[in-house]
N, C-alpha and C positions, 0 to 999 in steps of 0.2 A: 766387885773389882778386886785386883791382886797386885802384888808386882809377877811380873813375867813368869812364868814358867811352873807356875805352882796346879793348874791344872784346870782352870775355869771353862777353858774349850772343852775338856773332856765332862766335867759335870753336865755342862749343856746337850751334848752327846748322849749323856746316860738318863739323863729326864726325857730326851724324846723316847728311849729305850725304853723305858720304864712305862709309856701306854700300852704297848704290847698289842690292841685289837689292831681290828681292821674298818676300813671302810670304804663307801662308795663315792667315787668322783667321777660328775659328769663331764663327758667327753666335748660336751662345750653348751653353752647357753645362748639364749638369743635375747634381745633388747632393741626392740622401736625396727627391728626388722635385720638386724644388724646379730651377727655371730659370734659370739668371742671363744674360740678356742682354750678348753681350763684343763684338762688330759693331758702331761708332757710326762714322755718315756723318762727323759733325765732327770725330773722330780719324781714322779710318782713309781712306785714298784708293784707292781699287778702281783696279787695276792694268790698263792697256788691254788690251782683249779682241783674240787674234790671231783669223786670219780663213784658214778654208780654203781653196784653192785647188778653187773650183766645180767643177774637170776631175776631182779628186782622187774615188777610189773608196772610200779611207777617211778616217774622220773624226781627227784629229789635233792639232785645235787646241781648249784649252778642256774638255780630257777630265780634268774631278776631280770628286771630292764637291762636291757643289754647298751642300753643310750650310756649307764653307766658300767664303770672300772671299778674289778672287785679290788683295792688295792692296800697295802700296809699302809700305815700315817704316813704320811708326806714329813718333810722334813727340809727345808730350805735354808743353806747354811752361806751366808755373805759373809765377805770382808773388807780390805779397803775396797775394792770395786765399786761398793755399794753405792747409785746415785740417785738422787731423787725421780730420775727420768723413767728407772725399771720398776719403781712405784705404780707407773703409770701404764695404761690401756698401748699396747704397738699394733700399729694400722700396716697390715700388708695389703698392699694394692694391686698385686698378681692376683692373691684369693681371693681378695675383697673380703678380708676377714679380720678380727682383733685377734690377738694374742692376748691372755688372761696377765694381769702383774705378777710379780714374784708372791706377794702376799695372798693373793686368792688362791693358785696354783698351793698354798700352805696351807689354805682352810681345812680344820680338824686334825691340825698337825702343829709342825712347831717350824716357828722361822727364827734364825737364829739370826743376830747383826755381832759377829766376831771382830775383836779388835776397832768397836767404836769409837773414834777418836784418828782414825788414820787415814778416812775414806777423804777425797777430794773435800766433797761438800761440809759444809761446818757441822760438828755433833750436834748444835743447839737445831737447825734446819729439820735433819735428821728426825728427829725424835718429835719435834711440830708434826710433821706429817703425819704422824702416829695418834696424834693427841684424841681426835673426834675418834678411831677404831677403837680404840682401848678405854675412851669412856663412855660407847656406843654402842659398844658392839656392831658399827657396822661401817665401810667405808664409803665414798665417793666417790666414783670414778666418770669422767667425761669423754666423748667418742667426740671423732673429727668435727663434728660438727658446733661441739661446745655443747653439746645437750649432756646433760650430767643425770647419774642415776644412783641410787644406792644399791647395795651389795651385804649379804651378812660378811658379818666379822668375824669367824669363830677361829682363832690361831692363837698360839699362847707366844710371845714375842717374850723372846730371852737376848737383854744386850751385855755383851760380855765385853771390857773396858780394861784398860791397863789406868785408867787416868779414876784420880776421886770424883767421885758424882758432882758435888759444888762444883765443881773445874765445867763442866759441861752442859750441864743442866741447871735451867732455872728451877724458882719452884712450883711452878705450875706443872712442868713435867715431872720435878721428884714426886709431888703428889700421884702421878696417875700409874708411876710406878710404885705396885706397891710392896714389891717384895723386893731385899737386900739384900745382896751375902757377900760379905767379904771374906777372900780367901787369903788365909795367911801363909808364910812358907814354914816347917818345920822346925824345930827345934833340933837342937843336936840330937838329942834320942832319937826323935823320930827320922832325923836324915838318916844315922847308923841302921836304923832300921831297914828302911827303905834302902839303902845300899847293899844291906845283908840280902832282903830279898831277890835285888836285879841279880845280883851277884852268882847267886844259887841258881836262880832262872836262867844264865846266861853260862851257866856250867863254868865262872871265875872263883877261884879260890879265894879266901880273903887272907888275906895277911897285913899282919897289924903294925910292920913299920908304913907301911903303904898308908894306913888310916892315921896312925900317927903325925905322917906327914904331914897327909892333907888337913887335919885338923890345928894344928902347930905350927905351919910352917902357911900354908897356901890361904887358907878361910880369911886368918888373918889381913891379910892382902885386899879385902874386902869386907873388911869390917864384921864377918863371923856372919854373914849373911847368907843363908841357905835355901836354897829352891828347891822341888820337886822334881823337876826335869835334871837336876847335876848328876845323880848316882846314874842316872842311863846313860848319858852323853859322855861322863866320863869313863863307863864299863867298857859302852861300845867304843869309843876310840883306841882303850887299849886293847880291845880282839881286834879290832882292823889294823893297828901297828904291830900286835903277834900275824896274823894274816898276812901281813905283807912283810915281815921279815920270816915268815914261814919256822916260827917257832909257837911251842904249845902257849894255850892261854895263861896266862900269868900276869899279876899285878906286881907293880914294884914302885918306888920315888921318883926313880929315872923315868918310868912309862906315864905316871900318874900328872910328871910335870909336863911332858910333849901334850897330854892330853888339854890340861888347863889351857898349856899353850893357844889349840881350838877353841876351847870355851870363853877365854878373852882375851878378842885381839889385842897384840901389844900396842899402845898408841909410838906413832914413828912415822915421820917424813919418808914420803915415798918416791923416790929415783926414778926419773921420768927419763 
């Protein structure tokens, strides 16, 4: 968990990045007679097809069941949307077919639950459903009929929270989670940091009444409290205020407070 803006969605991000292989997902399974489609274009990314060498007398590139999809990891990324329902087997009655849950459709990938704590259903709910895949490895799933069957489990489940664990979780679920990382936001060093670099990247010059200010004048305003996301939001609002006043990029006091302006609304009665 974090406070806001410090970068928890993107570490999540960079761990699915971080498998780097590939594998195969079958384009659907069958159970008691019955189809469940687990192959979806929108999750999965079909892995580039190698290419024989013309000269070559045998065939060697591209040789598998073709039942399955050569495809990168899978990666399934929720947030509040998330309900207990997409958990579950969906019965199409044109095909006469299931549709795979979001979690299978993630098998040998990673499913991500962003911003837990915001979705309709309660986080404590949430993470229930979780409890028997994660100390099982394998889940449950029921078709129309009530007839229940199991399923491997193999998905590495990353929940990414604004809110402390105790706040949501008992502890039978902190147990079954068992890794923690709480992300903290910067220090002044590292925020000047971090602002040096956007800053460069984004072709802004620094200038040090500008940083004076905001450290002097603005931080304070919020208790000296620094996030990760502030040096981008506040770079890029002053390029889009040069942008639309159609002058070169530049930081100043004047531009640095319009931007703030953006980054926290004023509170104030609103004229209806």
């Amino acid at each position: 968990m974090d406070r806001r803006g410090n970068g928890k969605s993107s570490i999540s991000n960079g761990i699915r990045d971080a498998l780097g292989d590939k594998i195969f997902v079958p384009r659907a399974i069958e159970y008691s007679g019955q189809v469940i489609t687990v192959y979806d274009p929108i999750v999965h990314s079909k892995a580039e097809e190698q290419t024989d060498d013309p000269n070559s007398l045998r065939r060697t590139s591209n040789v598998y069941d073709r039942r399955y999809v050569h495809c990168e990891r899978p990666t399934v990324i929720t947030g509040g949307e998330l309900s207990l329902s997409m958990l579950d087997l969906v019965y199409n009655p044109t095909a006469r077919t299931y549709q795979a849950p979001l979690q299978l459709k993630a098998t040998g990938g990673v499913f991500i639950v962003d911003d837990l704590g915001r979705q309709a259903e309660p986080p404590q709910a949430l993470v229930n459903r979780w409890i028997v895949p994660l100390e099982e490895n394998k889940d449950i799933l029921a078709l129309q009929s009530g007839e229940k069957f199991e399923v491997p489990f193999d998905t590495l489940v990353i929940f990414s929270t604004n809110f402390h664990p105790n706040e949501i979780f008992d502890k039978a679920a902190l147990r079954r989670i068992f890794f923690k990382i709480k992300i903290d936001g910067p220090n002044q060093d590292d925020y000047l940091k971090i602002f040096s670099i956007v800053a460069r990247a984004r072709k802004m010059e620094l200038d040090e009444a500008t940083l004076r200010h905001l450290l002097t004048v603005k931080y304070p305003t919020i208790d000296n409290v620094y996030a990760n996301y502030q040096p981008i939001f506040l770079i890029d609002q002053m390029r889009a205020i040069c942008d639309f006043e159609d002058i070169p990029y530049q930081m100043s006091p004047e531009l640095v407070d319009r931007a703030w302006a953006n980054m926290f609304v004023k509170q104030e009665e609103i004229a209806h």
